[in-house]
NUKOLLO-874918 format. One record per atom (N, C-alpha, C): x, y, z. Coordinates in steps of 0.2 Angstrom, whole numbers, padded with zeros to 4 digits, always signed. Layout:
XYZ ...
***
This chain:
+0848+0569+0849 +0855+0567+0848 +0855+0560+0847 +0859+0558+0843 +0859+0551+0840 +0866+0549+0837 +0869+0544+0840 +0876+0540+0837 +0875+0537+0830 +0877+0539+0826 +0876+0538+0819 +0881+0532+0818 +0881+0529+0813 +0886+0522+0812 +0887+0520+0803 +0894+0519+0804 +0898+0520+0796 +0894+0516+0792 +0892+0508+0797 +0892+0504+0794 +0886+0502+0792 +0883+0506+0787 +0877+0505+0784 +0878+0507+0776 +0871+0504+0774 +0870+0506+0767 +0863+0508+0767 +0860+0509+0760 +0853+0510+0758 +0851+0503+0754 +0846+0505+0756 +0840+0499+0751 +0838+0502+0745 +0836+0500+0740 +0834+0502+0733 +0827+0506+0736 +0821+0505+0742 +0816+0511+0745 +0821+0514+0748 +0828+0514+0751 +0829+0522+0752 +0831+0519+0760 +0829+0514+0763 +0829+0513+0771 +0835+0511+0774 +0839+0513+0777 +0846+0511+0780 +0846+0504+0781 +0851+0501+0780 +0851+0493+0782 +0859+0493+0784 +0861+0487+0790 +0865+0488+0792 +0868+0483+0786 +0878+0483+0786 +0880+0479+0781 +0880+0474+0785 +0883+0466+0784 +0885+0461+0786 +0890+0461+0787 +0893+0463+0793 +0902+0464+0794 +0906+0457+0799 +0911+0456+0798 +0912+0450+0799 +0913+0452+0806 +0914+0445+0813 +0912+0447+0818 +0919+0451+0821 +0918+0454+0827 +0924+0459+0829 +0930+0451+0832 +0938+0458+0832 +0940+0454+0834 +0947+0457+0837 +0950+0452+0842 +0953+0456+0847 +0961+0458+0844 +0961+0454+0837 +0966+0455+0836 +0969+0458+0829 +0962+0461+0827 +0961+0467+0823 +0967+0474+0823 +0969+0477+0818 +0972+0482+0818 +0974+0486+0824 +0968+0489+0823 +0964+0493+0828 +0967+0491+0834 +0965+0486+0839 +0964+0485+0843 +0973+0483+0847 +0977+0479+0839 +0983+0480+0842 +0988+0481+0843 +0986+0491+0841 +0990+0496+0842 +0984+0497+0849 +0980+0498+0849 +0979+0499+0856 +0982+0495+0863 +0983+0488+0859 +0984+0483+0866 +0993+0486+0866 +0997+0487+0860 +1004+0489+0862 +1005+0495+0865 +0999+0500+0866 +0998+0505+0870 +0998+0505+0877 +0993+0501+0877 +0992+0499+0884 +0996+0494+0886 +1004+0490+0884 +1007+0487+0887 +1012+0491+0890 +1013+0497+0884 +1019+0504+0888 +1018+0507+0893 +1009+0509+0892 +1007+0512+0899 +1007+0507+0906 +1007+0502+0903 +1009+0499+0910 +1015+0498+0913 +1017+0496+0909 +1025+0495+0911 +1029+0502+0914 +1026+0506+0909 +1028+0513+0912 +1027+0515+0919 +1019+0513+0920 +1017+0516+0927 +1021+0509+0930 +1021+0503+0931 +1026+0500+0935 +1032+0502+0935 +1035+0506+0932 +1041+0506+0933 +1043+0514+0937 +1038+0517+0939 +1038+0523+0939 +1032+0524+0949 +1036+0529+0953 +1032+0528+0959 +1038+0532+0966 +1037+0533+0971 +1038+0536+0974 +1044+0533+0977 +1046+0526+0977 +1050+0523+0979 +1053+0520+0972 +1060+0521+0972 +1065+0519+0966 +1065+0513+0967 +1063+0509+0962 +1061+0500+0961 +1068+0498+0956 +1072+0494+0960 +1080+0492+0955 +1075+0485+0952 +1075+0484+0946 +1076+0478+0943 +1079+0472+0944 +1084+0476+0943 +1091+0470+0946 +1089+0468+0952 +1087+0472+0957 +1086+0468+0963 +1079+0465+0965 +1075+0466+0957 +1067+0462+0959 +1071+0456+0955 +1077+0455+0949 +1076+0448+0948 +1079+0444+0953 +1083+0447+0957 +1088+0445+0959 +1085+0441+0968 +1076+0445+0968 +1074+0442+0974 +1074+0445+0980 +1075+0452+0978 +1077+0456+0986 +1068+0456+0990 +1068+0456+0994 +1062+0455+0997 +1059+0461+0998 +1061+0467+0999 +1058+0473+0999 +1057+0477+0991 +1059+0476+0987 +1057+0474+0978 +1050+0470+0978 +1052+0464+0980 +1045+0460+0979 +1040+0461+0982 +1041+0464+0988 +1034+0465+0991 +1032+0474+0987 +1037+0478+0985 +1033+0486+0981 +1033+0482+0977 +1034+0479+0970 +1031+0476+0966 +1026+0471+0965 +1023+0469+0968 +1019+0464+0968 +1015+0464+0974 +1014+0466+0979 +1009+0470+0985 +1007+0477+0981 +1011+0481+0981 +1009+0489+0981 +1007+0490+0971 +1014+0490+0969 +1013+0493+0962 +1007+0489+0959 +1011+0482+0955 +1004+0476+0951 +0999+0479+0951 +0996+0476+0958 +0991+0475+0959 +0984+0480+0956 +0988+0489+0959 +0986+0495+0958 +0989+0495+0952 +0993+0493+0946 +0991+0496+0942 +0985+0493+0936 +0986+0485+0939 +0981+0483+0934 +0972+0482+0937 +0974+0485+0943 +0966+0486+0944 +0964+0493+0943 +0967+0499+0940 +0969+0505+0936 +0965+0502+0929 +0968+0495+0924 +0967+0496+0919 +0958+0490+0918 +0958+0487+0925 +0950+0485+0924 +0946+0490+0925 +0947+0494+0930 +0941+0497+0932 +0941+0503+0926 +0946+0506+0920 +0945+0509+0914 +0941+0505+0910 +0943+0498+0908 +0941+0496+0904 +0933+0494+0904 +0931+0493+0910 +0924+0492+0915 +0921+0498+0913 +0923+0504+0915 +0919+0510+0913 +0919+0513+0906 +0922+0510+0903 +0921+0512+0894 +0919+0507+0891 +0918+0499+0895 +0914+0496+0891 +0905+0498+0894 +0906+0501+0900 +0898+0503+0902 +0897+0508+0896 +0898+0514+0897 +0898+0519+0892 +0898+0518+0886 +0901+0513+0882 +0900+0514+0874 +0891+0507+0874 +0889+0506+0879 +0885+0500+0881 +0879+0505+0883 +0878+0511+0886 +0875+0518+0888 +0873+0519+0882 +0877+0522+0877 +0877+0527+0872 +0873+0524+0868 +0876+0517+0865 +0871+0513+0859 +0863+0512+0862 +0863+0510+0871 +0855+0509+0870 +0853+0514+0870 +0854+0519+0874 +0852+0527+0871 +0851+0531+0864 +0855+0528+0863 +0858+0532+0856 +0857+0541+0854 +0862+0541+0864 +0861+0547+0865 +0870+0546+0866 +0875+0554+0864 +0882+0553+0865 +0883+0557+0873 +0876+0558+0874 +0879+0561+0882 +0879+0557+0889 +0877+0550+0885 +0877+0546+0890 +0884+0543+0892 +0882+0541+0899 +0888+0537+0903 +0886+0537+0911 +0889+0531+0914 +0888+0527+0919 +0886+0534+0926 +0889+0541+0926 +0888+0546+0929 +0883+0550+0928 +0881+0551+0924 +0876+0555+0922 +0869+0551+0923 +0869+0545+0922 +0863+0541+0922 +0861+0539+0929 +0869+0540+0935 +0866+0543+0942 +0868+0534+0945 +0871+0529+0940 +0873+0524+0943 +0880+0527+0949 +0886+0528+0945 +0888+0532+0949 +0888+0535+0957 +0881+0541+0956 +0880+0543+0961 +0877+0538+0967 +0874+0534+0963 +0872+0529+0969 +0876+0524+0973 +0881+0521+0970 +0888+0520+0973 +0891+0525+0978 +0892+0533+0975 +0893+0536+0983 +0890+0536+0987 +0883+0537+0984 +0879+0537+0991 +0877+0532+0996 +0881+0526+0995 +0880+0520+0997 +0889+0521+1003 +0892+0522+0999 +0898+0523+1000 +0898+0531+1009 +0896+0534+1005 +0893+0541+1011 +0889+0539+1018 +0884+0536+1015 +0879+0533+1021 +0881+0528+1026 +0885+0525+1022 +0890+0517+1027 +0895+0522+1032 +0899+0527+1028 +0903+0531+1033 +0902+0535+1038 +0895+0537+1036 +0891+0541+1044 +0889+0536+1046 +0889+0531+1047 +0886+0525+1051 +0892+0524+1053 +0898+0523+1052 +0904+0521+1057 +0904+0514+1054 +0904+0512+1047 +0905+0507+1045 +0911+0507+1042 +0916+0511+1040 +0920+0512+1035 +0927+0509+1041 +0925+0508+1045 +0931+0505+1048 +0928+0496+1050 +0926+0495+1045 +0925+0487+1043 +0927+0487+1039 +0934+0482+1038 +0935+0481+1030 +0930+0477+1026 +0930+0482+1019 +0925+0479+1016 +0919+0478+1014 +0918+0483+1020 +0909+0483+1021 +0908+0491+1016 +0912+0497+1015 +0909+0502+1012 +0909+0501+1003 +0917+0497+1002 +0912+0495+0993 +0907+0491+0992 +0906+0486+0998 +0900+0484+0997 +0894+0487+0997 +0894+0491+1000 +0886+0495+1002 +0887+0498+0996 +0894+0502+0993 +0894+0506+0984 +0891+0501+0982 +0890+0494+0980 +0889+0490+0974 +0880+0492+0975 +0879+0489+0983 +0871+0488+0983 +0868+0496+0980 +0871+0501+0982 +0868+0507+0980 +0871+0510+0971 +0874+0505+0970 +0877+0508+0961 +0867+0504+0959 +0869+0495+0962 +0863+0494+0959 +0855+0496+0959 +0854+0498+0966 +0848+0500+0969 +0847+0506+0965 +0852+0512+0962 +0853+0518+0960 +0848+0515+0951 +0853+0510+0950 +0848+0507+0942 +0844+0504+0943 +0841+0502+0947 +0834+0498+0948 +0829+0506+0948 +0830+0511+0952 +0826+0514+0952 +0825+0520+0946 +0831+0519+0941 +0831+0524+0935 +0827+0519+0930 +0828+0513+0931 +0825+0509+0926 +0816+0510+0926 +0814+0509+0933 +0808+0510+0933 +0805+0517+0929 +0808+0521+0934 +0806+0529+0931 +0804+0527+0923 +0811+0526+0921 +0809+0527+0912 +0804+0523+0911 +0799+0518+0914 +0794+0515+0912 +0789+0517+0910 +0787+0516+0903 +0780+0521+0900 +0779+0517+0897 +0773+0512+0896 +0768+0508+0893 +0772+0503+0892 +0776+0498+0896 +0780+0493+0895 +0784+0495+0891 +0786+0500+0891 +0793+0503+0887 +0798+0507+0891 +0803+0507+0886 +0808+0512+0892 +0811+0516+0887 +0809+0523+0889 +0809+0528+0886 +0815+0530+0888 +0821+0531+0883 +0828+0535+0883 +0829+0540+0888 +0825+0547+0886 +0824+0554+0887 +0823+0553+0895 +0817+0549+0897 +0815+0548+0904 +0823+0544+0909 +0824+0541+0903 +0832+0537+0907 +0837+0544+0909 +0837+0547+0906 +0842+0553+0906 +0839+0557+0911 +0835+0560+0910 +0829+0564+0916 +0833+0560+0922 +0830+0553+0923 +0828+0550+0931 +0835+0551+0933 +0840+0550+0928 +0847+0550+0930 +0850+0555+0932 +0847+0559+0931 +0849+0568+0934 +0847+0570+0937 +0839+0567+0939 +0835+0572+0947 +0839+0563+0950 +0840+0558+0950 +0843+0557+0955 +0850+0558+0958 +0853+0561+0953 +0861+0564+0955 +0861+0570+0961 +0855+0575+0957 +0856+0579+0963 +0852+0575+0971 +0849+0571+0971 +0847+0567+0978 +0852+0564+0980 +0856+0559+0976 +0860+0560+0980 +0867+0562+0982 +0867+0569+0977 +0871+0573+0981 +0870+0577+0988 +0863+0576+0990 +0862+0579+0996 +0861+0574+1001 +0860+0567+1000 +0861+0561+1003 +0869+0560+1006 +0873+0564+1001 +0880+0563+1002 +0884+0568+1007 +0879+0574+1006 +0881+0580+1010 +0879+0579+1017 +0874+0577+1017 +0871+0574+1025 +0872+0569+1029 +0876+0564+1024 +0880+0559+1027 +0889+0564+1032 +0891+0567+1027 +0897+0569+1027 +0897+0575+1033 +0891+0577+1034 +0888+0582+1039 +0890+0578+1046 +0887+0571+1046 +0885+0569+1053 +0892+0564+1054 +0895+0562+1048 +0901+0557+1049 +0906+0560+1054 +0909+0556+1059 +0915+0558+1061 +0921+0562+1056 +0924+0565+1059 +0930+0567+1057 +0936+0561+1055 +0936+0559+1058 +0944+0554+1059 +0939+0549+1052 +0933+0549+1049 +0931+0544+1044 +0932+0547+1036 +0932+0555+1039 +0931+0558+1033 +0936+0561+1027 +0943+0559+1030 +0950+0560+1026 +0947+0554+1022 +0945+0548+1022 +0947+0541+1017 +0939+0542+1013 +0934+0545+1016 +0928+0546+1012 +0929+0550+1006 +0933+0556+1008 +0933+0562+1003 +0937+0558+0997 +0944+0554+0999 +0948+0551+0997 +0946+0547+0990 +0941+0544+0993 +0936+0536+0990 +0931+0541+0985 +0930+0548+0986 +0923+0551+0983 +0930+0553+0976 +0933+0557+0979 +0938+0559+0971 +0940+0556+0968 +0939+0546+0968 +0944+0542+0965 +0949+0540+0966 +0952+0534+0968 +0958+0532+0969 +0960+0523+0969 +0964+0524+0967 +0967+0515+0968 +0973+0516+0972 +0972+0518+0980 +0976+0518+0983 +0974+0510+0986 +0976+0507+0989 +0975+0500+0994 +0974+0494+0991 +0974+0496+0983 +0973+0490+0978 +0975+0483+0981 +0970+0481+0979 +0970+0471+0983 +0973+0466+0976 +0975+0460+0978 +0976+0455+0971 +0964+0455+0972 +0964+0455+0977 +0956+0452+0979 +0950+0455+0973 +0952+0463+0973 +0949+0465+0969 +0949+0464+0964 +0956+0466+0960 +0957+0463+0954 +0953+0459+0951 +0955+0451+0956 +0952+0446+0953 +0944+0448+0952 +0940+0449+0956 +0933+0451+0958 +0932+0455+0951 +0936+0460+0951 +0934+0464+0944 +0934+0460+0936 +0941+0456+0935 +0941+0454+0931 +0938+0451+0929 +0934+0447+0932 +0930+0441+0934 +0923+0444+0929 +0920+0449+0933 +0914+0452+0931 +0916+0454+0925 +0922+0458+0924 +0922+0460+0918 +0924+0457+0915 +0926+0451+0912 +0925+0447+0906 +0918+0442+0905 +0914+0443+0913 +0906+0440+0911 +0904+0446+0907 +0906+0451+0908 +0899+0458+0905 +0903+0459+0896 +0907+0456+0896 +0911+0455+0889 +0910+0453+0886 +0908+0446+0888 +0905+0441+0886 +0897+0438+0882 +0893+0443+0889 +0886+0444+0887 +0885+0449+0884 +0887+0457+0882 +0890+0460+0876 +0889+0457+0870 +0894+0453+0872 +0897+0452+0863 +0893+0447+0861 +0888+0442+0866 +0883+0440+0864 +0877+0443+0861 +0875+0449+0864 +0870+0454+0859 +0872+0460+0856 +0879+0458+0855 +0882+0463+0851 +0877+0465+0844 +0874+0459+0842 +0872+0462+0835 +0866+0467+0835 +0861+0463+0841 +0855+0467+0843 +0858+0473+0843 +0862+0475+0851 +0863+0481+0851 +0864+0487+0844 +0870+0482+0838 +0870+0485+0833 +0864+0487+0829 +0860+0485+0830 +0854+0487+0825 +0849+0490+0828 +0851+0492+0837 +0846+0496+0839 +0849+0505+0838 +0855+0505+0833 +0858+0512+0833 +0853+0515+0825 +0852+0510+0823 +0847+0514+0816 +0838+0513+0822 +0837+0515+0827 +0831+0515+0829 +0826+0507+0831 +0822+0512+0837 +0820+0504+0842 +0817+0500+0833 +0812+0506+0832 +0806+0503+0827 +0808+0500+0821 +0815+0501+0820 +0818+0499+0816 +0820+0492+0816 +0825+0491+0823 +0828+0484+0827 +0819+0480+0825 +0815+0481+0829 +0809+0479+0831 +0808+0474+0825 +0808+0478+0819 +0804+0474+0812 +0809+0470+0808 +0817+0469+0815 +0821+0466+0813 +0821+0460+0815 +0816+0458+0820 +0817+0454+0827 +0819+0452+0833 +0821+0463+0833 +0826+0461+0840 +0822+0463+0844 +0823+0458+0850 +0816+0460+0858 +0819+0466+0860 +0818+0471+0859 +0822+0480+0861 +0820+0479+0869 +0817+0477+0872 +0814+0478+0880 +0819+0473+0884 +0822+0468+0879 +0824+0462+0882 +0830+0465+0883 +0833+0466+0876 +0841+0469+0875 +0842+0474+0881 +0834+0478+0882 +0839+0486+0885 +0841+0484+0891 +0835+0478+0892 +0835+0475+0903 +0842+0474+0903 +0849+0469+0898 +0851+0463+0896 +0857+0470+0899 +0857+0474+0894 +0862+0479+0892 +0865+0484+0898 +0857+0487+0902 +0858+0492+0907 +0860+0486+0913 +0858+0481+0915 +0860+0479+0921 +0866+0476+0919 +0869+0475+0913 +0877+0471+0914 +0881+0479+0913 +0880+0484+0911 +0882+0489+0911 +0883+0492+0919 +0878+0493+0923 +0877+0495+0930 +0881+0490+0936 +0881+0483+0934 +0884+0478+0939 +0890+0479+0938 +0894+0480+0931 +0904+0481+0932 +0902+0488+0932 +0899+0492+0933 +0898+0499+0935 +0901+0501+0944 +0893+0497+0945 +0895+0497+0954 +0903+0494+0957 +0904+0489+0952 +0908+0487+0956 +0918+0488+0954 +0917+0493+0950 +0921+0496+0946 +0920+0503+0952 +0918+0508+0952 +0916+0512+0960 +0917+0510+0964 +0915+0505+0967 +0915+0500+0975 +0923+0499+0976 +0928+0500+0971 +0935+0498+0972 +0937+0503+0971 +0936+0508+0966 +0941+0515+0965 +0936+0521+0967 +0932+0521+0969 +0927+0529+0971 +0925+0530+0964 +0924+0538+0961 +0922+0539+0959 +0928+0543+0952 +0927+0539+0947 +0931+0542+0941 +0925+0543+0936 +0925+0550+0934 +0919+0550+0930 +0923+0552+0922 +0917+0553+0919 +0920+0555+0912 +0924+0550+0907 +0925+0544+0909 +0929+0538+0908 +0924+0535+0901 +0917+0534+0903 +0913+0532+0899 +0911+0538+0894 +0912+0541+0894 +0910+0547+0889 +0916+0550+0886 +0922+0551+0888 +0927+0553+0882 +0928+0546+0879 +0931+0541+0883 +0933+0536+0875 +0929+0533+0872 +0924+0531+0873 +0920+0528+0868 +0920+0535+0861 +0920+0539+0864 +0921+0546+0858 +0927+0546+0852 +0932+0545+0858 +0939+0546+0855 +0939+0540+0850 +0937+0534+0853 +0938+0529+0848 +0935+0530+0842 +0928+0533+0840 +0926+0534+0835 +0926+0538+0831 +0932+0544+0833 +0934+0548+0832 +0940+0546+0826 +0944+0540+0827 +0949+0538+0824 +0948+0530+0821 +0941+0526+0825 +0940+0521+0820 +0935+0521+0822 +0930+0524+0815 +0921+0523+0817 +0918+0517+0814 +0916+0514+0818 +0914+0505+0820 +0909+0505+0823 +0905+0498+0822 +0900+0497+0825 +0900+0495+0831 +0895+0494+0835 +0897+0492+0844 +0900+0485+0842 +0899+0480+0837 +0903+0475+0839 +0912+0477+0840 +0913+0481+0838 +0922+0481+0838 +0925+0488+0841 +0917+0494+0842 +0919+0498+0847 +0921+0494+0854 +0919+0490+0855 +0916+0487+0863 +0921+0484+0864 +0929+0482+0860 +0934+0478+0864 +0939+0485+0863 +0938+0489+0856 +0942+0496+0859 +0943+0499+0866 +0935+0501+0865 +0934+0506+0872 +0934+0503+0877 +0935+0495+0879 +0937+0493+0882 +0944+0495+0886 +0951+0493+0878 +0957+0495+0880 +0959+0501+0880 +0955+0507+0878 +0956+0513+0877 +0956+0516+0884 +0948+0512+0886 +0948+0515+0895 +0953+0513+0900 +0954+0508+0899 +0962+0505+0902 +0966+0509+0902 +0968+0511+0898 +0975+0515+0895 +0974+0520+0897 +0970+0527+0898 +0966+0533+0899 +0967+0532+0910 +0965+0524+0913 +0964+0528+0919 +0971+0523+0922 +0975+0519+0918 +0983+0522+0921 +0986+0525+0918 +0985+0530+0914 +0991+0538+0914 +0988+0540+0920 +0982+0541+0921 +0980+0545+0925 +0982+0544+0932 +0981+0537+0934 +0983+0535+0939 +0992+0537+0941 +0994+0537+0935 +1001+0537+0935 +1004+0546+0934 +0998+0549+0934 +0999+0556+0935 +0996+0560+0943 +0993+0554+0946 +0992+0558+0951 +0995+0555+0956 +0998+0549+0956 +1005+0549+0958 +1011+0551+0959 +1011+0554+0951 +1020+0556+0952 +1020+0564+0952 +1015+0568+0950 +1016+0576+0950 +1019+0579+0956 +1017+0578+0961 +1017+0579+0967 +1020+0575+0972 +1026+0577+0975 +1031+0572+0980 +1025+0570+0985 +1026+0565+0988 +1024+0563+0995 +1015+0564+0995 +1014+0565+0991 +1005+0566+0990 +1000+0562+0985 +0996+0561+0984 +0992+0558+0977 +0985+0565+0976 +0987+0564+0969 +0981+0567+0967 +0974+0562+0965 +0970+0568+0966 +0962+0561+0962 +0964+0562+0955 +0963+0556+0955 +0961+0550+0949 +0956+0554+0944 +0950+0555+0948 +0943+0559+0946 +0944+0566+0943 +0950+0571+0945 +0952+0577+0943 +0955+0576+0935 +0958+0573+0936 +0965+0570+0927 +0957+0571+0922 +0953+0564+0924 +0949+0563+0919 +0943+0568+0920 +0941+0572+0922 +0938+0575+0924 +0941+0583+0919 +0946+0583+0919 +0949+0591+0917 +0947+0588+0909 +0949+0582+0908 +0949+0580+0900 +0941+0579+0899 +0937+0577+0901 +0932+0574+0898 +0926+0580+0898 +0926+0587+0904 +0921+0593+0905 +0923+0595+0898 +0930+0597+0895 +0930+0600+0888 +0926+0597+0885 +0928+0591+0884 +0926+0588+0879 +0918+0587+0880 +0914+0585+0886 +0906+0585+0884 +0904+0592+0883 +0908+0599+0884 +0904+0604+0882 +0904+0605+0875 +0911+0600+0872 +0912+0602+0864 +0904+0599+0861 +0902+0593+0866 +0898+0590+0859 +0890+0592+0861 +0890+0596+0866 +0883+0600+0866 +0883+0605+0861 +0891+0609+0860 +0889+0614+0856 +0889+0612+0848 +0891+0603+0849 +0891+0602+0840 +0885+0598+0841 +0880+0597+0848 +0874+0594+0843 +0868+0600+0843 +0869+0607+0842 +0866+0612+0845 +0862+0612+0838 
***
């Protein structure tokens, strides 16, 4: 399986060459009807919630407005739109070094490492320390990619196929890592466990936010500085190689800035899967681009994708929340079993 890309030509020998396309940009077409999309979805999910929020009385200063406003709503909704835009920029960042379409942050088992770090901390009787159970997620999103990167090592290389394997017999460990956790955990730990394993941005912090944005405009950053690489590893490593890209350097470069706003994108909301795997899709569905201008779409795309979501598991249901992880989950099982059966 292989992400094909528009933006090529042929050589007078027949050999795909990429064109020369001018660098991406945030304020491209594309990008801003996505960002007026995602200005509705926000303001929508703020203005929408279990307590009727008067306007008049947030300008006007009422204390109990300002603190639902800016304690509760804000905060959760824009930490909703980093940890989307985090996970769709891991995912279309997956995809290109693999240049497999079935990749993404869950499947590769980063994910699953973050629970199991998240599981392990809770049978330990850590989850009643603020702050210590995303931390232990991050160390184990990380530790989850140190040990998938090894795996794929064959001859100073790092084999794709093998990355995909290691990321799946890891998933099933530690799903039994997580069941043995859940086994021995107290009772009274395991309502905020289960809570945190289905996805949620209940308790959003200014704290995290900030933490997140922070990482996610470094991993944006160093992207879009091997943005070009990455693009010409989509015509093949052997290809990049005789182009002068260090393929071993970019994939260290690309899977550890992909896995770092991975874990710490988990270590705030649990676990929202499918995130990196349908929009990096949907976007190229409707604007097929290269990674340099996929990577600020799928960006705002995922943003936009996990607050409706957030803002539907909210409001369906009086006095309860749904997971986060259910919404995009019913959306994205469709959609990976469509493209097994179209890469069949």
């Amino acid at each position: 399986m292989r992400i094909e890309d528009d933006e090529e030509t042929k050589s007078r020998d027949g050999a795909r060459e990429p064109r020369i396309a001018k660098p991406s940009s945030i304020l491209n077409p594309q990008s801003s009807i996505l960002l007026v999309a995602l200005l509705l979805s926000i303001a929508l999910a703020l203005a929408t919630g279990a307590t009727k929020l008067s306007l008049t009385a947030l300008w006007q200063g009422d204390e109990i407005a300002k603190a639902i406003f800016f304690s509760l709503r804000l905060p959760r909704v824009l930490l909703g739109a980093l940890v989307g835009a985090t996970l769709a920029t891991a995912g279309i960042t997956f995809q290109t070094l693999l240049r497999n379409p079935l990749a993404d942050p869950f499947i590769l088992g980063v994910s699953g490492g973050a629970a199991a770090g998240a599981a392990v901390s809770t049978a330990l009787g850590w989850a009643r320390v603020p702050g210590l159970v995303p931390l232990v997620a991050f160390v184990g999103a990380c530790g989850a990619t140190g040990v998938v990167f090894l795996l794929a090592r064959r001859r100073e290389h790092t084999d794709p196929t093998r990355l995909l394997l290691s990321g799946l017999v890891l998933n099933a460990f530690f799903s039994a890592v997580i069941l043995f956790s859940f086994a021995l955990s107290r009772q009274s730990d395991l309502t905020a466990a289960l809570r945190w394993m289905m996805g949620t941005l209940f308790g959003a912090t200014w704290t995290n936010v900030a933490l997140l944005a922070i990482l996610l405009a470094v991993a944006l950053a160093v992207l879009s500085w091997i943005a070009n690489d990455l693009r010409m590893l989509v015509f093949g490593e052997e290809d990049a190689r005789s182009r002068g890209v260090d393929v071993e350097r970019i994939k260290l470069i690309g899977f550890l800035t992909g896995s770092v706003v991975t874990g710490a994108a988990v270590a705030v909301s649990g676990i929202i899967g499918f995130v990196g795997l349908l929009v990096p899709h949907l976007i190229r569905l409707i604007w097929r681009r290269d990674f340099r201008h996929l990577l600020p779409l799928s960006a705002i795309g995922g943003a936009i994708l996990v607050v409706l979501a957030d803002l539907l598991s909210r409001s369906l249901v009086a006095f309860s929340e749904l997971p986060i992880g259910a919404f995009t989950a019913l959306l994205g099982v469709p959609f990976f079993l469509s493209l097994l059966r179209r890469e069949r």
